[in-house]
N, C-alpha and C positions, 0 to 999 in steps of 0.2 A: 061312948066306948066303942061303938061299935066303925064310927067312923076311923079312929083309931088303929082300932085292927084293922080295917080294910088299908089304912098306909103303911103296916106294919107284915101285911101279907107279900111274898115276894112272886115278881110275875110268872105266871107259866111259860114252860117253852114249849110248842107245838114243833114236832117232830112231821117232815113229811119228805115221802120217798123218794131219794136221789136230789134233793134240793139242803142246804147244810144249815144247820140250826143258827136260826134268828140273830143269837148273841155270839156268832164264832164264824162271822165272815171275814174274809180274807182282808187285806191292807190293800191290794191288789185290784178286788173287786169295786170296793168304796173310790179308792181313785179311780176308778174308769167310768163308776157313775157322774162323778165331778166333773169326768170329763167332760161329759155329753150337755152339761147344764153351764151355760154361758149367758152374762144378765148381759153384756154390750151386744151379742149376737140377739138375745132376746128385744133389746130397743130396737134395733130395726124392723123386727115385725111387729111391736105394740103401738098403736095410735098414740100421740102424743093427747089427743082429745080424748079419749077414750079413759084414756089415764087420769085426766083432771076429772072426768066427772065420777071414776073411783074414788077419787080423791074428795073429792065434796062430799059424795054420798057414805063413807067411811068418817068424815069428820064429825058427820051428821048423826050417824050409828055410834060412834063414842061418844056424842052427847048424850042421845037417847040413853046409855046403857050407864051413863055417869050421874045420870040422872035418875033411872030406877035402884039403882045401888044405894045411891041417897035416900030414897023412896023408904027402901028396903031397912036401911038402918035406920033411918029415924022410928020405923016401926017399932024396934026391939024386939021382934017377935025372932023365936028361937027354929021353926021351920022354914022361916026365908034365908038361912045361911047356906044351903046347898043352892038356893035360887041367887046368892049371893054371888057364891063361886061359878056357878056356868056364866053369871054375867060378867065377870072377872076373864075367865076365860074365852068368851067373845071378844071381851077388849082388848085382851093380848092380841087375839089374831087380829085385830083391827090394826092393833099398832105396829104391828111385823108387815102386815099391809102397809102402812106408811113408812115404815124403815126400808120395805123395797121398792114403794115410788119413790120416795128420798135418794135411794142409792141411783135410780135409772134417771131420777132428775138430773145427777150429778155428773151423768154417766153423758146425758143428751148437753150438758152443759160442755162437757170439755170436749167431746165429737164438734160441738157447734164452733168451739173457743178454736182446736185444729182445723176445722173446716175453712172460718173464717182468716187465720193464719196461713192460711195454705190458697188462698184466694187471693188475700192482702200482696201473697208473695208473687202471686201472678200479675195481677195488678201494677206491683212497682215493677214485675221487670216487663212489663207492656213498655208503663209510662219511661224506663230506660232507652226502650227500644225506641220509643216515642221524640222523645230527647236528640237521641242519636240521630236519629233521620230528619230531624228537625235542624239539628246543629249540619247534615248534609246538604238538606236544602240550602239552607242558610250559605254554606262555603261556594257550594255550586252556581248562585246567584252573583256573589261575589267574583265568582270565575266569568261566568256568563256577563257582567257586568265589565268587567276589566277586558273581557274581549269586545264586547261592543263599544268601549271606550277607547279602543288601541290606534293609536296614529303610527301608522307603516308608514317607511320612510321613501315608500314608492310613491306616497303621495304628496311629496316635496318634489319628484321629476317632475321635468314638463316633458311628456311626452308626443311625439309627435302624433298630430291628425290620425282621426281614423281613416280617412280618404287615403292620404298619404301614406300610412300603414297599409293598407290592402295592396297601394299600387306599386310599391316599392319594396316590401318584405319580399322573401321568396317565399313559396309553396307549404316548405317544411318547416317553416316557419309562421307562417300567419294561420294556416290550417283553416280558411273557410267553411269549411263544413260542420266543423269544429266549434269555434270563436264566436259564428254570428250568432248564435243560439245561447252561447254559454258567457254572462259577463267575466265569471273568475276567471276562466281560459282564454279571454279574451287580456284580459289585465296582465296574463302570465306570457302570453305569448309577446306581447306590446313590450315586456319588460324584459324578452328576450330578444329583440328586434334592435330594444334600444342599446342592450351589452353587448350585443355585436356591432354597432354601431360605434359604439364606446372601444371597442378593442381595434377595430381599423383608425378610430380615430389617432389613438393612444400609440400606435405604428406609425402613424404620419408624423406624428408628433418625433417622436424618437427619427424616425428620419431627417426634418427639419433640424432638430438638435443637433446630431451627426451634421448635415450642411452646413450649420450657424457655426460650429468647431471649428470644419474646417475654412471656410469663410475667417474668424476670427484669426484662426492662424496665419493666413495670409496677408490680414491687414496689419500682425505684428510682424511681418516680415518686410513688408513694406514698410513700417515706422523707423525700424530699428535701420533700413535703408536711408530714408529720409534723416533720420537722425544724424548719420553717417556723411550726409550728405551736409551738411549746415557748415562742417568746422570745412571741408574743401573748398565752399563756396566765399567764405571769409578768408578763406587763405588766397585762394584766386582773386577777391575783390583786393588783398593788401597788395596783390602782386602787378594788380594792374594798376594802382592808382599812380604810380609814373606816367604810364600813357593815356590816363585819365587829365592828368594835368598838361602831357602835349599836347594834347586832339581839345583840348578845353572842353571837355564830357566830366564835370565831378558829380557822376552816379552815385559815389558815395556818398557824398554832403549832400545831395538831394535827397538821397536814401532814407537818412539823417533826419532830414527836416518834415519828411514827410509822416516818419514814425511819432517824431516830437506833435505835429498838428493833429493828431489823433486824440489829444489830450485839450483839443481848444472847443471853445463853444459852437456850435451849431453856426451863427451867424458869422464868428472871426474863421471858420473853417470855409463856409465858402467863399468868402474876401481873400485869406490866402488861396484856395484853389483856382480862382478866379483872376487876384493878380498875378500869379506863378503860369500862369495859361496867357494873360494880355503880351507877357515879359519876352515868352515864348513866342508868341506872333508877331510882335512887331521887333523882332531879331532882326538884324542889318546880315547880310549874305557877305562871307569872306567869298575870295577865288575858288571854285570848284575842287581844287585842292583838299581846302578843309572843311568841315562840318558847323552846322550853324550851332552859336551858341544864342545867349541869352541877351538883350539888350543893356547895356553895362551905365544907361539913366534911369533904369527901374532896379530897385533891389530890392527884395522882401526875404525876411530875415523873424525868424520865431527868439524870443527870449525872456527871461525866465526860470523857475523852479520846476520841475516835471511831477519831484515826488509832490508837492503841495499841493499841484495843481490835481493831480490823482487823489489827493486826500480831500479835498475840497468840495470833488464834485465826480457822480456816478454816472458814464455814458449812459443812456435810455438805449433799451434795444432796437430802436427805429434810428439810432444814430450813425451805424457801423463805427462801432468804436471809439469814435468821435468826442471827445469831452474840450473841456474848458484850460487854455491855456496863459499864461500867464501876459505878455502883450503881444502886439504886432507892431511891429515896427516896420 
């Protein structure tokens, strides 16, 4: 009974001066106490070791106390029920104990889980960074490769001696003091030595061209002369063959025959030149009057086909012209 009453009794309120009774604090107040009490701000100052061996030593202390309560009931004795309940009461705060390293477990578990998240992310954007400067090396080799692989096309000239480069460039040009020290400036300058070279040449040239013009013109003005000249000279030779036939000079029929022996072999070409020349020397002499003709017991006479003879057979260019004719007679 009497325990009874004592849970049936209601608590006192202790009244004390200028401070406000126990059960009628503000809303106000209790949140600003909350404020001040923070368990993740608390994990950063509790040992995480420290913590375990509460942890052990609490696990230990609820066995101990789960174990006298056993103790205790198995007695059945009627004055170990208050020794019941303070061990009851121990093991609550044991276990509020564990429900707040349980909480700061959980607490040190996802600080760790962001920590590590927030590491990871550093991490990949290293190895990004990493990548990237890797993939730059990587281009820049390729660059640096492709230029030490480059075939300049300055190295297809042939460019003149270095001898001959010093002695012949000018001054502003070859730059000795310059060049002999420096191979690039040396290559560069050689290469401007040679496109000046190249631009006087390419002058002379165009000069040339200009003369060969007019050169050229000139020798079509002489053609179209000579040209000009051909049908006169065939009209002069129709007009004189009257007096060809007085004077007994037929330039033409010799003319004639000698065009046609042009088409005879090598050996009947000089047998007629040969007897056409005996024919001529041993001419008998008219009066001083007239002009010697041919001996009239020798006659040599070409005949024949011309076109067949020309289709038959191709003068060699040591022949002047000379080919194969059809007989001699």
């Amino acid at each position: 009974m009497s325990t009874e009453s004592n849970k049936k009794r209601k608590p006192k309120v202790i009244r004390s001066d200028g401070a406000p009774p126990e059960g009628k604090r503000n809303r106000s107040e209790i949140d600003l106490e909350m404020k001040y009490y923070s368990e993740e701000a608390e994990v950063d100052i509790r040992d995480p070791n420290k913590d375990y061996d509460l942890y052990r030593f609490t696990c230990h202390e609820l066995q101990r106390l789960m174990a006298e309560i056993q103790e205790l009931k198995s007695r059945g004795s009627r004055d170990s029920a208050s020794e019941i309940e303070e061990r009851r009461i121990q093991s609550c705060v044991h276990f509020m104990t564990l429900k707040k390293l349980n909480r700061l477990a959980h607490i040190r578990l996802k600080k760790g889980r962001d920590q590590t998240h927030e590491a990871k992310q550093k991490v990949d954007a290293y190895h990004l960074q990493l990548q990237n400067l890797l993939y730059e090396v990587m281009h820049l080799q390729k660059e640096i490769t492709k230029c030490l692989e480059f075939k300049s096309k300055h190295e297809e000239i042939e460019l003149v001696s270095m001898e001959e480069f010093y002695r012949e460039a000018p001054p502003e040009i070859s730059k000795c003091e310059i060049t002999m020290g420096d191979p690039h400036q040396q290559t560069l300058a050689r290469l401007d030595w040679e496109l000046e070279q190249r631009k006087r040449l390419a002058e002379k040239y165009k000069e040339c061209l200009a003369s060969k013009e007019k050169i050229l013109k000139e020798i079509e003005v002489k053609k179209e002369y000579l040209s000009s000249l051909q049908p006169r000279l065939s009209s002069i030779m129709q007009a004189s063959l009257p007096v060809q036939e007085y004077l007994f000079m037929p330039f033409d029929q010799a003319h004639k025959q000698y065009e046609t022996a042009r088409h005879l072999p090598p050996p009947l070409y000089v047998l007629f030149v040969q007897a056409s020349a005996y024919g001529q020397a041993c001419a008998y002499m008219k009066p001083s009057s007239q002009p010697p003709r041919q001996d009239k017991k020798l006659s040599v006479a070409i005949e024949g086909n011309v076109e067949e003879a020309k289709a038959l057979y191709k003068p060699p260019e040591d022949s002047q012209g000379k080919g194969p004719a059809t007989w001699l007679v």
